[in-house]
C-alpha positions as protocol buffer text, in pm:
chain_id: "A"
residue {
  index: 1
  type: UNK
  ca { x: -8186 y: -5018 z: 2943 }
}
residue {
  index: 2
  type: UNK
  ca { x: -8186 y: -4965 z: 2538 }
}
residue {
  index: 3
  type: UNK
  ca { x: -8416 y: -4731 z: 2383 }
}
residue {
  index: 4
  type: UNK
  ca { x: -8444 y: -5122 z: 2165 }
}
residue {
  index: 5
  type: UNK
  ca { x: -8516 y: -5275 z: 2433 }
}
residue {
  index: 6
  type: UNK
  ca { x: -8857 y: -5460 z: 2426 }
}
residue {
  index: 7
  type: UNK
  ca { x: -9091 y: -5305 z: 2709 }
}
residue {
  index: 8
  type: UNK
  ca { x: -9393 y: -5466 z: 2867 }
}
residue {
  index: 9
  type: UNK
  ca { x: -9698 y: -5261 z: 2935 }
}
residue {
  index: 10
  type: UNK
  ca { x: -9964 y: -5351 z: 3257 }
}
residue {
  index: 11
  type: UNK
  ca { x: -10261 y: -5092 z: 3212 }
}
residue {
  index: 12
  type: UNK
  ca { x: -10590 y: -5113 z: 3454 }
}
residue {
  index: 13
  type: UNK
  ca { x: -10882 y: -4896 z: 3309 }
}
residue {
  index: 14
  type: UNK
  ca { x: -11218 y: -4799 z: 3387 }
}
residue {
  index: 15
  type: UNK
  ca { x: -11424 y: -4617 z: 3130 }
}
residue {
  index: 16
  type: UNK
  ca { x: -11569 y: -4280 z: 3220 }
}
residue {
  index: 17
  type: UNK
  ca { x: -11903 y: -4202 z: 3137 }
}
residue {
  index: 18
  type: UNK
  ca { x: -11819 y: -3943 z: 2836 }
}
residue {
  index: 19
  type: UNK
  ca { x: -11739 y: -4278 z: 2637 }
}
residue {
  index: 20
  type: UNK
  ca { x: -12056 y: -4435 z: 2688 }
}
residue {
  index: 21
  type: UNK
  ca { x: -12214 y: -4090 z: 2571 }
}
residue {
  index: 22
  type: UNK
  ca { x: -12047 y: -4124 z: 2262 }
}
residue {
  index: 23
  type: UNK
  ca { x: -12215 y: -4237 z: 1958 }
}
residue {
  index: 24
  type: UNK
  ca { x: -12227 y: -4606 z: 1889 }
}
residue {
  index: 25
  type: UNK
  ca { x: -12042 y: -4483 z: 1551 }
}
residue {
  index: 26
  type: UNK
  ca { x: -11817 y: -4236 z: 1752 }
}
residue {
  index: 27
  type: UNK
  ca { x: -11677 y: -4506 z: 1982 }
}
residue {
  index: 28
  type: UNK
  ca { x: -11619 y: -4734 z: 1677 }
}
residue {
  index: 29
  type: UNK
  ca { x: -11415 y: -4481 z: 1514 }
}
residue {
  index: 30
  type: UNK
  ca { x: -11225 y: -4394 z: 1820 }
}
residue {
  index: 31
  type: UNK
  ca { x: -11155 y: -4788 z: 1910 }
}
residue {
  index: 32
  type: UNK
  ca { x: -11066 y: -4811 z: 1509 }
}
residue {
  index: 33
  type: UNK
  ca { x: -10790 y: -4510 z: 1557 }
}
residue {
  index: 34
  type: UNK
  ca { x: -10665 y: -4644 z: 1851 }
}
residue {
  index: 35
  type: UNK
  ca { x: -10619 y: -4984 z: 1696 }
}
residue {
  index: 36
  type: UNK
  ca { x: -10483 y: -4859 z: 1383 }
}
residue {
  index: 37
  type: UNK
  ca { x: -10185 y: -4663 z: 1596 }
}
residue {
  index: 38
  type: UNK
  ca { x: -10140 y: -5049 z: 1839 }
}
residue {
  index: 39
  type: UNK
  ca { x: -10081 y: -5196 z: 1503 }
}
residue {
  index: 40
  type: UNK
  ca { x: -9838 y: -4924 z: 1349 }
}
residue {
  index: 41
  type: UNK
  ca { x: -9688 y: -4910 z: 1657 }
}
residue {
  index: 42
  type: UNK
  ca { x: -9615 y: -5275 z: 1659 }
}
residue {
  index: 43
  type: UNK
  ca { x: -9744 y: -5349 z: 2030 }
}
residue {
  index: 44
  type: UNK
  ca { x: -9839 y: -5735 z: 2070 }
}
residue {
  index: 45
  type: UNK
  ca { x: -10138 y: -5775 z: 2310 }
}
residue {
  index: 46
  type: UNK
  ca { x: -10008 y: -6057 z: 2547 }
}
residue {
  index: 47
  type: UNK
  ca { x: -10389 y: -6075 z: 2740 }
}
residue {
  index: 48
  type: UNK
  ca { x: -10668 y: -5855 z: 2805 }
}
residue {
  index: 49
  type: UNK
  ca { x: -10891 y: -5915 z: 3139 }
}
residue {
  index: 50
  type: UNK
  ca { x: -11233 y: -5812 z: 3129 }
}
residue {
  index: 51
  type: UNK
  ca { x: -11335 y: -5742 z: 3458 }
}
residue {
  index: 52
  type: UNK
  ca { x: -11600 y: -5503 z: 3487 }
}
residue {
  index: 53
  type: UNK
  ca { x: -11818 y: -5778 z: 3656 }
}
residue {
  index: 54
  type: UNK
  ca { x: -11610 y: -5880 z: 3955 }
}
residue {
  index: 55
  type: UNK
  ca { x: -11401 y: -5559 z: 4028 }
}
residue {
  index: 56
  type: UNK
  ca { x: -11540 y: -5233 z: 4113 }
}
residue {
  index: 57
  type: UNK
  ca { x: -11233 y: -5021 z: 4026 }
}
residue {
  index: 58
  type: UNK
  ca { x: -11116 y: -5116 z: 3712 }
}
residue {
  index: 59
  type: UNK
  ca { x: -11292 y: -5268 z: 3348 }
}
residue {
  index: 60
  type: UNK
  ca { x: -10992 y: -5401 z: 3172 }
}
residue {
  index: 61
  type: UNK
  ca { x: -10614 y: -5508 z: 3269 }
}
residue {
  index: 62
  type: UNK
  ca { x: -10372 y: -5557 z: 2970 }
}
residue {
  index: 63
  type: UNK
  ca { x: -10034 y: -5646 z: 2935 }
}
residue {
  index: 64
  type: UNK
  ca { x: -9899 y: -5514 z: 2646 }
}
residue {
  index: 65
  type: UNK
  ca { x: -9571 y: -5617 z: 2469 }
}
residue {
  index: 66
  type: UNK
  ca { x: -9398 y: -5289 z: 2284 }
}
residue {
  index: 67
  type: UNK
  ca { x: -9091 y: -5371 z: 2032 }
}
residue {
  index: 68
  type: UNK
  ca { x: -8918 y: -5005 z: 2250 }
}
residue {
  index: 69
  type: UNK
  ca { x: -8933 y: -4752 z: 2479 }
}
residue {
  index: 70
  type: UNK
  ca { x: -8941 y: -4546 z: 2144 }
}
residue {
  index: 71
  type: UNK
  ca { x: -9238 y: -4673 z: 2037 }
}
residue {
  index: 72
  type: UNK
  ca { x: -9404 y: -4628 z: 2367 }
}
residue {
  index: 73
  type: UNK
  ca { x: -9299 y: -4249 z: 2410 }
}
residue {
  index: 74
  type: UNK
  ca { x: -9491 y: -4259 z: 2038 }
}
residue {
  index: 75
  type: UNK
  ca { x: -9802 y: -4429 z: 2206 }
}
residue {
  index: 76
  type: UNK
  ca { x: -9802 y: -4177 z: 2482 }
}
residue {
  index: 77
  type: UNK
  ca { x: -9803 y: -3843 z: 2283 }
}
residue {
  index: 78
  type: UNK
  ca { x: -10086 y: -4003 z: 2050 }
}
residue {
  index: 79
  type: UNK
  ca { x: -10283 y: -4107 z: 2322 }
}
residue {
  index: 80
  type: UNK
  ca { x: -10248 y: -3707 z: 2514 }
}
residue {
  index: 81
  type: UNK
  ca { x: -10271 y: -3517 z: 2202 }
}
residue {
  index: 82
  type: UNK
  ca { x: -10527 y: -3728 z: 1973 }
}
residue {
  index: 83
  type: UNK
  ca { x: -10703 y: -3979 z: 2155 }
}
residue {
  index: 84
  type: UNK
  ca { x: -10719 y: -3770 z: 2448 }
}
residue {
  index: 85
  type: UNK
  ca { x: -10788 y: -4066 z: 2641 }
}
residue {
  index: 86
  type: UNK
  ca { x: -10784 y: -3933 z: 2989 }
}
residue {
  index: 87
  type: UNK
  ca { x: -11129 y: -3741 z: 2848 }
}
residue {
  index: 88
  type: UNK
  ca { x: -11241 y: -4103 z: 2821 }
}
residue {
  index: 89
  type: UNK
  ca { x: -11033 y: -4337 z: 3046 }
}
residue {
  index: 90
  type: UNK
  ca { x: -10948 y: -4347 z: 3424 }
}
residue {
  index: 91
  type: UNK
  ca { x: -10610 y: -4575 z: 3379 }
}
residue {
  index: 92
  type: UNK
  ca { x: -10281 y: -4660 z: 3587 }
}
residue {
  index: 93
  type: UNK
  ca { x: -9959 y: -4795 z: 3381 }
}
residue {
  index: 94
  type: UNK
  ca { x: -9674 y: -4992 z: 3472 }
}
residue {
  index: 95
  type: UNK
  ca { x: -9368 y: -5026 z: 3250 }
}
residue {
  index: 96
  type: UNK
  ca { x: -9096 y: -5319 z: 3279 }
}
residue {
  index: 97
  type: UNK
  ca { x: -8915 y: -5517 z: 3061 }
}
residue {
  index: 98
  type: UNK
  ca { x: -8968 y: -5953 z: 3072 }
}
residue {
  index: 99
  type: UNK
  ca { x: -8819 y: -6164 z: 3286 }
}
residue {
  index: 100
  type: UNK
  ca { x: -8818 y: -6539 z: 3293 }
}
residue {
  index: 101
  type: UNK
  ca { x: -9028 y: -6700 z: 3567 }
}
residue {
  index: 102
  type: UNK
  ca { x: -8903 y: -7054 z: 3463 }
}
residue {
  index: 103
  type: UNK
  ca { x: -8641 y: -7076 z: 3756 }
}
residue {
  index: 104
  type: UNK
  ca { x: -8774 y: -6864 z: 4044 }
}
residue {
  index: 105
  type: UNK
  ca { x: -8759 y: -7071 z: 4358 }
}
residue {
  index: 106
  type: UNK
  ca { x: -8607 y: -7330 z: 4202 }
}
């Protein structure tokens, strides 16, 4: 596989309590710096599950579509040395690149 070669992110996450202990205008600025680096970044948000209602271990799944492995090496080191999201975040990742479903079993 390319370091070009577009990746696809699955994250599961459950929020810790420190980020509900936050500041209503601490968490805003955290979500906006986190957003702001997505964007720059140029990850494309294929869906985001909400499930904090109907599953006890995680709050969100995402699948995430990143233009390189370059550019998610980039989201890793800004997410350990400034977000510091495992202060924040219990999460799992999974890392692949897309396939097309279109003919399996056919």
């Amino acid at each position: 596989m390319s370091s070009e070669t577009p990746i696809i992110r699955l994250f599961f996450a459950k929020m810790k309590t420190a980020f509900f202990e936050l500041s209503e205008a601490e968490r805003a600025a955290f979500m906006a710096k986190d957003r702001a680096n997505l964007d720059s970044l140029g990850m494309k948000a294929v869906s985001m599950i909400d499930c904090s209602s109907t599953d006890e271990k995680w709050d969100y799944i995402g699948v995430e579509s990143w233009p390189s492995m370059d550019a998610v090496k980039q989201r890793e080191v800004f997410e350990n040395e400034e977000l510091h999201i495992s202060d924040y975040v219990d999460y799992e990742v999974h890392m692949g690149i897309e396939q097309s479903f279109e003919n399996y079993g056919k």
